[in-house]
VOGU-3710 file (C-alpha; in Angstrom, 3 decimals, decimal comma):
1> xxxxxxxxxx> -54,633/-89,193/40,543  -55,035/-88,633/36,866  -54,870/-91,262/34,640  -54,981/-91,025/30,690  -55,735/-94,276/28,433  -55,309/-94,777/24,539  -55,945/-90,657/24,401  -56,474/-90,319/20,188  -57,216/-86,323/19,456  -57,278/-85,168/15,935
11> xxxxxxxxxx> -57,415/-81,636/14,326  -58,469/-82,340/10,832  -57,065/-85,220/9,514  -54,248/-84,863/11,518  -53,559/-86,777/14,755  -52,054/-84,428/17,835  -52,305/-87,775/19,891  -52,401/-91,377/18,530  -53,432/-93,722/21,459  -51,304/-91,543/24,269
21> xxxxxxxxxx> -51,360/-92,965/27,986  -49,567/-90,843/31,188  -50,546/-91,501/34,532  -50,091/-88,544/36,984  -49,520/-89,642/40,357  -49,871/-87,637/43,909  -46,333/-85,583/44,438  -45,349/-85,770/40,727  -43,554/-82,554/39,704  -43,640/-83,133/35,819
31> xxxxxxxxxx> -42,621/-81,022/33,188  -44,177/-81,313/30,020  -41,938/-80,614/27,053  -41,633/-81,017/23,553  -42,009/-78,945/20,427  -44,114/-76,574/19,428  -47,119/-77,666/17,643  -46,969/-81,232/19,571  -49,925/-80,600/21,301  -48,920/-79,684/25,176
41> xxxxxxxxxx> -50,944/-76,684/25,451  -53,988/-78,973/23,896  -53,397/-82,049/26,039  -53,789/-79,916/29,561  -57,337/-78,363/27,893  -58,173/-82,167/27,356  -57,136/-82,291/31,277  -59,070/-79,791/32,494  -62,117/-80,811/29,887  -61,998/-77,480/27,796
51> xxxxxxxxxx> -61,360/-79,771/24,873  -62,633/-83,376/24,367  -60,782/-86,449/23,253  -62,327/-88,079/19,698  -61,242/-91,484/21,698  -59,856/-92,691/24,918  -60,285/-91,762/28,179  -59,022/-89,120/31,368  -60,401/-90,236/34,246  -59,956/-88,603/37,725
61> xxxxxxxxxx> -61,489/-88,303/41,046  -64,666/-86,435/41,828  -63,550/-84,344/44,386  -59,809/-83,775/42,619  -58,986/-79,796/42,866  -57,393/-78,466/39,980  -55,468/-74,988/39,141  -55,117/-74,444/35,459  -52,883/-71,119/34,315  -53,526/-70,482/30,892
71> xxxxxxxxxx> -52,563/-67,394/29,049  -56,389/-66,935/28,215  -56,341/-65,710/31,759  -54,793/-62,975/30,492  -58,422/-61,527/28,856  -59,653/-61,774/32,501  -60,737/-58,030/33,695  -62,136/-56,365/36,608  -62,017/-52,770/38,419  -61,145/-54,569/41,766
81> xxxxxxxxxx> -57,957/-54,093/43,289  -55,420/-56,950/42,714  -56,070/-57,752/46,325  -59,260/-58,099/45,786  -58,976/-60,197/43,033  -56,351/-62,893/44,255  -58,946/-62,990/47,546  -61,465/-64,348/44,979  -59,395/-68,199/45,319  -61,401/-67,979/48,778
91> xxxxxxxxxx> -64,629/-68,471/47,210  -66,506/-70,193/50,580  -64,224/-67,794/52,980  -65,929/-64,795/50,863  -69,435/-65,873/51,374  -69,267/-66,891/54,979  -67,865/-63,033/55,254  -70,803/-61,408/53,831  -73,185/-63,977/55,470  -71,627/-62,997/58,668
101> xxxxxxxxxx> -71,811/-59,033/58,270  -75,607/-59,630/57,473  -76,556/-61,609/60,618  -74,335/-59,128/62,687  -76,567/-56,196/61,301  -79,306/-58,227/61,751  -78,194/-58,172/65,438  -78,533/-54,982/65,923  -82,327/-55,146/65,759  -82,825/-58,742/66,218
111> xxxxxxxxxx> -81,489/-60,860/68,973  -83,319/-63,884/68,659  -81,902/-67,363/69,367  -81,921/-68,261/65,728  -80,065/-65,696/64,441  -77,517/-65,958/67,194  -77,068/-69,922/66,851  -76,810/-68,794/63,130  -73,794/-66,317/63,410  -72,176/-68,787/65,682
121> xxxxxxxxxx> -71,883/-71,436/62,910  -70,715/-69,170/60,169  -68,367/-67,828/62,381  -66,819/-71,576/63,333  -66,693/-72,467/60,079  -65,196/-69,325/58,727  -62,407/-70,068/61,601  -62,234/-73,511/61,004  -61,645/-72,322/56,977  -58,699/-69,881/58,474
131> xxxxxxxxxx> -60,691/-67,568/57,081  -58,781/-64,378/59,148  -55,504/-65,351/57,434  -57,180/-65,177/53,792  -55,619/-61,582/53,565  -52,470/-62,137/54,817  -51,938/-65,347/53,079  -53,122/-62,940/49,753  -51,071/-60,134/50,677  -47,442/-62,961/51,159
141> xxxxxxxxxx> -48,185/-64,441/47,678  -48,836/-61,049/46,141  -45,257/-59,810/47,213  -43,350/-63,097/46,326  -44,460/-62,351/43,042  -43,100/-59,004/42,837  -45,915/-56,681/43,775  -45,481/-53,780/46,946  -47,910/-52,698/49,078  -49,461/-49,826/47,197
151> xxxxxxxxxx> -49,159/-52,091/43,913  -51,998/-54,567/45,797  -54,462/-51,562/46,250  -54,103/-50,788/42,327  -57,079/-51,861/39,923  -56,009/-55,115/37,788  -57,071/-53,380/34,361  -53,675/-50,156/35,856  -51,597/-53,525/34,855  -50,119/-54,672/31,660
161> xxxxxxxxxx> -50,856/-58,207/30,930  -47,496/-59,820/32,107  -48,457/-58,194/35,508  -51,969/-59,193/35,187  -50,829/-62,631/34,488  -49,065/-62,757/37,915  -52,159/-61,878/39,533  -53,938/-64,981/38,296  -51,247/-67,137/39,333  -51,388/-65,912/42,790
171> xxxxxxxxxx> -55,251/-66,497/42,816  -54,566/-70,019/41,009  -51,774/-70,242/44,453  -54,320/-69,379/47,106  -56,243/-71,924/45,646  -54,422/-74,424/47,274  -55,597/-77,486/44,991  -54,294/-80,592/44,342  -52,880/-80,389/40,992  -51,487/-77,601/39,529
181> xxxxxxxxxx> -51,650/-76,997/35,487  -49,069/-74,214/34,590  -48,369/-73,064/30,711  -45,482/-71,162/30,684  -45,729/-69,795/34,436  -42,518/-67,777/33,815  -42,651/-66,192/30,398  -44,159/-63,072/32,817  -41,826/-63,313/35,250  -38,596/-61,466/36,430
191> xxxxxxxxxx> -35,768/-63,300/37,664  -36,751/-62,880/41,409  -40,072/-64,073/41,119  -39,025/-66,937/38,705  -36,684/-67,867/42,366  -39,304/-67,192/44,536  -42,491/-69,606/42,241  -39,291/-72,202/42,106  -39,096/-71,883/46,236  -43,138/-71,954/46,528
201> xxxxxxxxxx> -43,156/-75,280/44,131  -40,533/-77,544/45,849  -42,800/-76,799/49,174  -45,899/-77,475/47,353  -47,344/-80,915/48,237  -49,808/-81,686/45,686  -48,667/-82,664/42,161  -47,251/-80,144/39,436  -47,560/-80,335/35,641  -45,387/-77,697/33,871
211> xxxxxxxxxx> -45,340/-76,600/30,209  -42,140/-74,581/29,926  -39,295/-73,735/27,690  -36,991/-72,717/30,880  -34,820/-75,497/31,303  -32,939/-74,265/34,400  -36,694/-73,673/35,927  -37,452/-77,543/34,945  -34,014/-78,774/36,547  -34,777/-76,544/40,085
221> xxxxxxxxxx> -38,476/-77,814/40,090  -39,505/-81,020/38,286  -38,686/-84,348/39,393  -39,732/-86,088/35,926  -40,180/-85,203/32,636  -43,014/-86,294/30,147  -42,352/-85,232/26,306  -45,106/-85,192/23,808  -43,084/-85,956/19,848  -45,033/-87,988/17,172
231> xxxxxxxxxx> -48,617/-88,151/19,230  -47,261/-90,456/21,909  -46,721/-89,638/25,550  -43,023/-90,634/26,672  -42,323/-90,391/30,051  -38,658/-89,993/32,168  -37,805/-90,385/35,897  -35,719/-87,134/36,205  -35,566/-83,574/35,632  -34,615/-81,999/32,185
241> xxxxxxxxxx> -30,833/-82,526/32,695  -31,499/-86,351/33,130  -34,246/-86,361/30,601  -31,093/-85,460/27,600  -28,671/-87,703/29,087  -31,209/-90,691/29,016  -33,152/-89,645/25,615  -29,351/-89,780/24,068  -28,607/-93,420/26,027  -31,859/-93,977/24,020
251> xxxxxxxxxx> -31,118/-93,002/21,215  -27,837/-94,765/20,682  -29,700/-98,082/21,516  -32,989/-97,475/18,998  -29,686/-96,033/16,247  -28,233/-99,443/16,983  -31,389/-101,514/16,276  -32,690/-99,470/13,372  -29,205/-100,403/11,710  -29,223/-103,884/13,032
261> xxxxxxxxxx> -32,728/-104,381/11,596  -32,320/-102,083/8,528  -28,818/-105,114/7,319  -31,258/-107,793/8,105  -34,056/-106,032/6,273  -31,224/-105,910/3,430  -30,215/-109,307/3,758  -33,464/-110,952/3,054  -34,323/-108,866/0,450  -31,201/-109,999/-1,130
271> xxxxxxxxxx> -32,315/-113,855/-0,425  -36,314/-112,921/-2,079  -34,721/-111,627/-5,082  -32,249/-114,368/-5,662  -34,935/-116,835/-4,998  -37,909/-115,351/-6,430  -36,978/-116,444/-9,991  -36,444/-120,140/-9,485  -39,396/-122,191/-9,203  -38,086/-124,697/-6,479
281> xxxxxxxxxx> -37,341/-121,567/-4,287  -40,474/-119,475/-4,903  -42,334/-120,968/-2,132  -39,413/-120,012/0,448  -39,072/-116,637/-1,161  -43,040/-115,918/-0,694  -42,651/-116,562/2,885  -39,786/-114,675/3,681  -42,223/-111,265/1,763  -44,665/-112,467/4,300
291> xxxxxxxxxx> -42,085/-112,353/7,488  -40,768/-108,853/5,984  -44,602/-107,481/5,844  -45,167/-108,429/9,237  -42,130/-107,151/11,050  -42,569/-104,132/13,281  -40,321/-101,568/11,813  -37,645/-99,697/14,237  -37,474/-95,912/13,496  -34,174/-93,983/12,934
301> xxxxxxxxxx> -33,867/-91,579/15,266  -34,320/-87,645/14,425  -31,648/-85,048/14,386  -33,813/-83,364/17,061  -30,543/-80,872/18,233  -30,023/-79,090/14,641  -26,609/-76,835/14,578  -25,905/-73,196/12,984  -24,147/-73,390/9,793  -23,644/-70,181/8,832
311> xxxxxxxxxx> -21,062/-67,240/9,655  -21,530/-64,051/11,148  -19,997/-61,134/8,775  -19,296/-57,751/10,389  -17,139/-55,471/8,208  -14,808/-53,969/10,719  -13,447/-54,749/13,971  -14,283/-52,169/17,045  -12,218/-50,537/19,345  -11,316/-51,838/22,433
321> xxxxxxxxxx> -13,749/-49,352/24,439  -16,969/-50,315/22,967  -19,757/-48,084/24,918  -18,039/-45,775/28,079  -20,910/-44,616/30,002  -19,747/-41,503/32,627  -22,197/-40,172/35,426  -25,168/-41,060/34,154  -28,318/-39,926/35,637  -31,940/-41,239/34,413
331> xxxxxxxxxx> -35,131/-41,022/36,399  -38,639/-41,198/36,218  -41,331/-39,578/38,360  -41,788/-42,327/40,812  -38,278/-44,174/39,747  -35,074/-43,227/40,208  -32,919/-45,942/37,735  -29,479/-44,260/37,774  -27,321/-41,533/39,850  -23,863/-41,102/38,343
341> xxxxxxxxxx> -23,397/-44,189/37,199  -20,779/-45,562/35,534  -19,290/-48,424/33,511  -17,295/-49,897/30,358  -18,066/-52,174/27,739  -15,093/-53,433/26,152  -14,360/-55,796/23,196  -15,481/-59,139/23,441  -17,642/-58,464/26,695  -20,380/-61,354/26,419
351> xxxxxxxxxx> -22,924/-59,375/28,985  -25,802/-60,615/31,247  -28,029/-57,941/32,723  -30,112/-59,379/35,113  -32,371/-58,335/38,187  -36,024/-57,595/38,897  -38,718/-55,661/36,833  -38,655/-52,141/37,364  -34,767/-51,739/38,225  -34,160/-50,301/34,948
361> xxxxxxxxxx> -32,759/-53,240/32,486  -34,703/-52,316/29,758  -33,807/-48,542/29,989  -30,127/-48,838/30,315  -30,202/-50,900/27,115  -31,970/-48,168/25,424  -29,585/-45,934/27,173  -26,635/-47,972/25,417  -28,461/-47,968/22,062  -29,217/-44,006/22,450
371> xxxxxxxxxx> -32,733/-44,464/22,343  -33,230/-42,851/25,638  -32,801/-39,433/26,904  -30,624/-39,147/29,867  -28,025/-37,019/31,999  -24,026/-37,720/31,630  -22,425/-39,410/28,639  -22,441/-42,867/26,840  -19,526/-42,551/24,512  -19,551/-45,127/21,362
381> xxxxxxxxxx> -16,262/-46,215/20,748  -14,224/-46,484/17,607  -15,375/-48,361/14,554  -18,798/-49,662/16,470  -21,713/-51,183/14,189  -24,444/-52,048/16,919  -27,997/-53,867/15,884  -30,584/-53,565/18,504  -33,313/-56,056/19,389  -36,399/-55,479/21,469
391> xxxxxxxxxx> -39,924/-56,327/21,094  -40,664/-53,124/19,562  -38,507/-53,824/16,824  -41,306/-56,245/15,221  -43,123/-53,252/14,242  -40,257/-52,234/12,138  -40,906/-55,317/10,039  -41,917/-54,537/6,160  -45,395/-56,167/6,413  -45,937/-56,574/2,881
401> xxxxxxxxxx> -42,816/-58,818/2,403  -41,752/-62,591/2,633  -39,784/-63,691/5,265  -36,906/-64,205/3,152  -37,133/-60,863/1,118  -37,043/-59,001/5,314  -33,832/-61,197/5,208  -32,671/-60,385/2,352  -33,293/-56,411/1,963  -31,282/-56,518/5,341
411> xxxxxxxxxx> -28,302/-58,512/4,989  -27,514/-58,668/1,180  -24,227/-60,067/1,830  -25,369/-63,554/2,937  -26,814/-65,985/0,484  -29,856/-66,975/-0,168  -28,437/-71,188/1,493  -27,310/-69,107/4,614  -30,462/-67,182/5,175  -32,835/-69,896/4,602
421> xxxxxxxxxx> -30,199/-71,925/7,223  -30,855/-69,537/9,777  -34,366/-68,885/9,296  -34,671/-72,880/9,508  -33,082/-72,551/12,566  -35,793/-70,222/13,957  -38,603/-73,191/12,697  -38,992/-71,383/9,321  -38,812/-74,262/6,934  -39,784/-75,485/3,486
431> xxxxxxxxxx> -42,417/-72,675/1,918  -42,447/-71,220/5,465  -39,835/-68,685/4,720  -42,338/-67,181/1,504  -45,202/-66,633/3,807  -45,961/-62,835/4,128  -45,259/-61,233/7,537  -48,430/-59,920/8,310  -49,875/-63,004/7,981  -47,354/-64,089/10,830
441> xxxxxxxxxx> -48,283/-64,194/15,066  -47,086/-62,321/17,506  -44,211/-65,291/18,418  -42,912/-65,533/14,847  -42,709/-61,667/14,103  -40,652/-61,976/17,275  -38,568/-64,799/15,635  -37,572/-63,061/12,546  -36,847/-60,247/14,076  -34,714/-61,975/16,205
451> xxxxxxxxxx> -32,970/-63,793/13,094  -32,648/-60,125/11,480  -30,290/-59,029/14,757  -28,302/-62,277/14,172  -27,609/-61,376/10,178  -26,684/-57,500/10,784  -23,771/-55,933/9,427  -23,028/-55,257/13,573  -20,339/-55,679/15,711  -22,155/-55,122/19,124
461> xxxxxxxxxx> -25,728/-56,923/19,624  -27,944/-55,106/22,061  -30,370/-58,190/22,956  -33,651/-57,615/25,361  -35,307/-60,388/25,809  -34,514/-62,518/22,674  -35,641/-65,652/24,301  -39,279/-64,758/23,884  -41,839/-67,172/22,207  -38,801/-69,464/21,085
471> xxxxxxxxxx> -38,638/-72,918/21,989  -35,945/-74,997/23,633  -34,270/-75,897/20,346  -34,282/-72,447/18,898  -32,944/-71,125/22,245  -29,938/-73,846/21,950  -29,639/-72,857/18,247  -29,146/-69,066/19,741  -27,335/-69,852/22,408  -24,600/-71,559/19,854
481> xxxxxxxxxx> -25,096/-68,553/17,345  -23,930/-65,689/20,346  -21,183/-68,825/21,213  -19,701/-68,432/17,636  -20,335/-64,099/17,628  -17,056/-62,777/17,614  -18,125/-59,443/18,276  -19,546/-57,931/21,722  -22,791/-58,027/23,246  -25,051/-57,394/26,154
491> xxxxxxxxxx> -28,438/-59,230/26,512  -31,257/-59,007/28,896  -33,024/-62,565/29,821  -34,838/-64,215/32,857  -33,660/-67,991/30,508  -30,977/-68,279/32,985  -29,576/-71,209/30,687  -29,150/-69,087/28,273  -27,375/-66,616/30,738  -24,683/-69,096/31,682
501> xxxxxxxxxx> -23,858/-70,434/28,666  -23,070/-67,135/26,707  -21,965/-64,707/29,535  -18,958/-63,365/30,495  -19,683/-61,001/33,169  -23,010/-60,102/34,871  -24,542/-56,966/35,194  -27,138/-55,574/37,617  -28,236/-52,287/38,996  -27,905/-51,859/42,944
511> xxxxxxxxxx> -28,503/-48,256/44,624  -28,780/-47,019/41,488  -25,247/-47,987/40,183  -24,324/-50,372/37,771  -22,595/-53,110/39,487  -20,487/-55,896/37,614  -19,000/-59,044/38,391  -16,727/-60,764/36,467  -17,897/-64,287/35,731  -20,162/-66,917/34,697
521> xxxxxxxxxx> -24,288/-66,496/36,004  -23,711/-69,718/37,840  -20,673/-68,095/39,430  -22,434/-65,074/40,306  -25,139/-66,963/41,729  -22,948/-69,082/44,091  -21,395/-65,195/45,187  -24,859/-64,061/45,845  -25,564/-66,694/47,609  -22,479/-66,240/50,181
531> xxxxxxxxxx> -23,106/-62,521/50,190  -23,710/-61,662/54,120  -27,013/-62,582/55,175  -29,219/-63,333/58,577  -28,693/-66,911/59,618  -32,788/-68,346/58,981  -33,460/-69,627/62,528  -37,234/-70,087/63,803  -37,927/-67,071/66,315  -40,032/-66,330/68,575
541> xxxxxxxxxx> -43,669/-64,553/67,706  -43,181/-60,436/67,095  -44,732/-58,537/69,775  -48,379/-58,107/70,050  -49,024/-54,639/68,761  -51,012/-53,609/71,989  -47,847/-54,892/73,854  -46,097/-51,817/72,782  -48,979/-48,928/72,496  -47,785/-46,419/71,317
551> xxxxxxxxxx> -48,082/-43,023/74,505  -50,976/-40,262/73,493  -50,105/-36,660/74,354  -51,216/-35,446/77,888  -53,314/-32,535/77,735  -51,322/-31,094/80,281  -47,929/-31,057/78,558  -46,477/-28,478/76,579  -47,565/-28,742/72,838  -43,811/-28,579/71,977
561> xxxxxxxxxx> -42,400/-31,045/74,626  -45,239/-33,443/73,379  -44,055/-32,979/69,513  -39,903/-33,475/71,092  -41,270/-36,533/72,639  -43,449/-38,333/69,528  -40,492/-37,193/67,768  -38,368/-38,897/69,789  -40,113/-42,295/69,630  -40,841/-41,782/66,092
571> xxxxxxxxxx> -37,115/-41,683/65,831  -36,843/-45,284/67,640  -39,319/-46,870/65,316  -38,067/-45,518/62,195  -34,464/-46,925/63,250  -36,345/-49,968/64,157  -38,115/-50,167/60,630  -35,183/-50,031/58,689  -33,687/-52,582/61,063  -36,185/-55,050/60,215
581> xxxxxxxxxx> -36,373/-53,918/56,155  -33,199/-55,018/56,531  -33,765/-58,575/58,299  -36,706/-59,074/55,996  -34,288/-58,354/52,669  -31,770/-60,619/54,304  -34,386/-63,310/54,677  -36,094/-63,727/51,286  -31,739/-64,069/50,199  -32,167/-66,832/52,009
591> xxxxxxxxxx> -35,515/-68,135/51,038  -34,125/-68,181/47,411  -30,625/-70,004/48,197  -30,396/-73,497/46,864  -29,230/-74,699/49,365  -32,610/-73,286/51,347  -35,040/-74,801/48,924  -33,406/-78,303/48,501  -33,923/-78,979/52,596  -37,711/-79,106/53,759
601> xxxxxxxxxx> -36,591/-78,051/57,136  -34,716/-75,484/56,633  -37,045/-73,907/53,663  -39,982/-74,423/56,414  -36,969/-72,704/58,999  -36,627/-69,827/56,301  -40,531/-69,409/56,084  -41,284/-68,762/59,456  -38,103/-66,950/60,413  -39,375/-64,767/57,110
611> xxxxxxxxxx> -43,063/-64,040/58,374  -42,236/-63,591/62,195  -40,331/-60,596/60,597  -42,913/-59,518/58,391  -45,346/-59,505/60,799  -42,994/-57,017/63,393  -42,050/-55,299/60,611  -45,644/-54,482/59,377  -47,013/-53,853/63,226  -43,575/-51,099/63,725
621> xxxxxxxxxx> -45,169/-49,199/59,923  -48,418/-48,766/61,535  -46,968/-47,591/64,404  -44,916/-45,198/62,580  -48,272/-44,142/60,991  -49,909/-43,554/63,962  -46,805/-41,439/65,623  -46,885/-39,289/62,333  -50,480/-38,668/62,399  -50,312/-37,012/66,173
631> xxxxx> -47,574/-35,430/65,244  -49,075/-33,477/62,351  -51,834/-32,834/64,110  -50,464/-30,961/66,733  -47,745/-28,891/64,460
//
């Protein structure tokens, strides 16, 4: 499909790829991974030919499709609606559409044979394109990733860029092509749609190249994993989990050669010097130089996994009732997030609060943190410290300052060794750490802010998003850093790795209350998963909408019998409506089961079981529309 030969690119004088080769082949789901700064960002622009190679080749097919999702996308603008927008993947569908409006008002003047035989052919080929789905199929993806109805009539530039990012991944989705090229597809994601792109890429057919840092993503989706370390391409036959069990099995066997070569390296420079002095022996010492200059050097292997080594210091203990929050209330014009709510945070609570955008995670956090205006009580307990991170906190950084003086104005109790260890840990190394902050981007801002949270005086971390911008091995490097916190926390993250490896109990907000359960995310998961649900079995098509018309008013009947009777049967539709809200909630449960994605015929089951109840659903809303309309024009 793609294939990539001896691929040498070089910045400078330095070399982001030395002689690389990767084939893709048709089907591949491959995630591309390494550090930052390796070059995996670059190496799709060299795919896509934004960027040229200074040697080697990528060759390809003519006719190969590709999508490319880039987070220059994110500079894309327009005053269409989002619909409109994601509609523009059906470039030929589009201009077949206009073509045909213009002969059909050319019709109504002209009827000539030409102009008839004309319209016919658009008009096949715009079927033969299923070019009367292109909305619907627009309208499916839109809502899998996370936007309503009213949100697809919106103008793009009403959208924040995380949102606007979504859009061109759905347009990038209707595409349909036969490669897909996704940087970070889920760093705009909630968890939902994270579920619902994971369900959409195990069904896609063509091949997949990812750049992510979300290893639970890359274990649901890829099926082999490609790293890019020391300008060489190194490919593995397995998703992330089986990419670290076989780079270790690696690793152990280059360990054991580099030492096996590294005594005989010692050995024979033992035998040169003891020979090089005697005259008989010089000869044999000369050529055993010679053998040592030609031999083709193993490498030691890197500490590529480096560990905390410092302690967390907070001053005093807390209470056992951290944060009590009683009958809270908190709303927003168009949002209700809370309605007497309540819930306890007690000592040593490691907390994961999860769910969609817009469900009010970031608010109850600033709600905790009492940030945030609200009705009721949240009642800090005895002795509590609390730090708070968000991504508003970077503008609290002291521009003017070195990394390590932010460090050390804020946590003068650590040492300079322990500072620098953590600041390492967040890939500020060397002279890094005595580069000015507002020299710094957006990403390592984030980063020291985020090492800031980790050094504070505090005995309950308030975390939103912490996992932004950082890489896999700064997310381990966190991950064992809240691992070792003794104190209490609660964190908001869609890194679901990073979920189930630090949480104790999981959070999430459900008709407006805050619901917990008392586990593990993988635990809570597998309860979701088994929480009741409609059985996905293929039905039968919904009723045609003219099937069930809905009755117009006689003229002869009493103006309030005819209101008592639209009433009526707007009663039976509304019932009906919420019947099928509820079939169509129970059905994307199912569409993001594991169990659902891992079987092809069951996911394909799922789908259609999914749409057949879209589809009624969406003919029974019109309906309701049209009931409504008659029956406020006759009151």
């Amino acid at each position: 499909m793609i294939a990539i030969n001896n691929l040498t690119f070089e910045i400078g004088s330095r070399a982001l790829y030395d002689e690389a080769n990767w084939h893709i082949k048709p089907g591949d789901k491959t995630g591309l991974i390494g550090a930052n700064g390796t070059g995996k960002t670059t190496l799709l622009k060299l795919i896509v030919g934004d960027a040229k190679p200074t040697s080697g080749t990528i060759s390809m097919s003519k006719d190969i499709k590709i999508g490319y999702l880039n987070q220059d996308l994110l500079s894309y603008q327009s005053d269409k609606s989002i619909l409109h927008v994601a509609m523009e993947a059906f470039a030929r569908q589009n201009q077949l559409h206009t073509e045909i409006e213009e002969l059909l008002k050319k019709l109504e003047t002209d009827y000539s044979e030409d102009i008839l035989h004309k319209l016919s052919d658009k008009q096949h080929e715009f079927d033969a394109l299923d070019g009367y789905n292109i909305e619907f199929k627009a309208h499916e993806i839109l809502a899998g990733l996370g936007f309503s109805e009213e949100d697809q009539k919106r103008q793009l530039g009403e959208f924040s860029g995380g949102w606007r990012m979504r859009v061109m991944l759905a347009k990038i989705l209707l595409q349909a092509p036969d490669i897909l090229l996704l940087d970070e597809p889920t760093n705009h994601l909630d968890l939902p749609s994270i579920k619902w792109l994971e369900t959409y890429l195990l069904a896609f057919e063509g091949a997949i190249v990812i750049v992510s840092h979300d290893r639970w993503f890359l274990d649901k989706v890829v099926n082999r994993i490609v790293e890019s370390r020391k300008g060489k391409l190194t490919p593995y036959a397995g998703n992330y989990s089986f990419y670290l069990e076989e780079k270790a099995l690696r690793g152990e066997i280059q360990k054991n050669e580099y030492k096996n070569q590294q005594q005989k390296i010692k050995q024979e420079e033992q035998l040169i010097n003891r020979f090089r002095a005697k005259a008989s022996k010089a000869k044999l010492a000369q050529s055993r130089i010679k053998m040592l200059d030609k031999m083709e050097r193993i490498e030691d292997v890197d500490d590529e996994n480096p560990s905390v080594n410092f302690s967390f210091r907070f001053s005093k203990q807390s209470g056992r009732h951290v944060i009590r929050i009683e009958d809270v209330s908190k709303a927003y014009p168009s949002n209700v997030i809370l309605e007497h709510a309540n819930a306890v945070i007690e000592k040593g609570d490691k907390i994961a609060l999860i769910g969609a955008n817009g469900r009010g995670k970031s608010t109850l956090l600033r709600i905790i943190a009492g940030v945030e205006s609200f009705e009721g009580e949240s009642i800090t307990g005895h002795n509590v410290t609390q730090t708070f991170f968000a991504q508003h906190q970077l503008e609290s950084l002291h521009l003017e300052n070195a990394i390590l003086e932010e460090l050390q104005a804020f946590a003068p109790k650590h040492t300079d060794t322990e500072l620098r260890s953590i600041l390492g840990s967040f890939l500020f190394t060397g002279d890094d750490v005595f580069k000015k902050i507002k020299v710094l981007s957006g990403g390592e801002k984030s980063r020291v802010a985020l090492a800031k949270a980790l050094t504070a005086d505090a005995n309950f971390l308030i975390l939103d998003e912490p996992t932004n911008h950082l890489d896999m091995a700064s997310v381990n490097i966190l991950i064992q850093a809240l691992n070792q916190y003794e104190g209490t926390f609660i964190v908001v993250s869609h890194d679901r790795y990073l979920l189930d490896n630090v949480a104790n109990k999981i959070w999430f907000i459900e008709d407006h209350q805050i619901k917990e359960y008392p586990g593990t995310y993988a635990e809570y998961e597998e309860w979701q998963s088994k929480r009741p649900v409609v059985e996905a079995k293929p039905q039968i098509a919904a009723p045609k909408k003219e099937e069930k018309p809905v009755k117009k008013a006689s003229p002869t009947e009493d103006k309030s019998k005819q209101i008592k009777k639209l009433n009526q049967t707007l009663q039976q539709v509304e019932d009906k409506v919420a019947e099928l809200e509820k079939q169509l909630a129970d059905a994307e449960l199912v569409l993001g089961q594991e169990e659902t994605y891992q079987d092809q015929k069951k996911l394909a089951a799922a789908n259609q079981h999914y749409q057949s109840v879209k589809t009624e659903l969406q003919a029974y809303q019109a309906d309701w529309e049209s009931l409504a309309e008659q029956i406020m024009e006759l009151e």
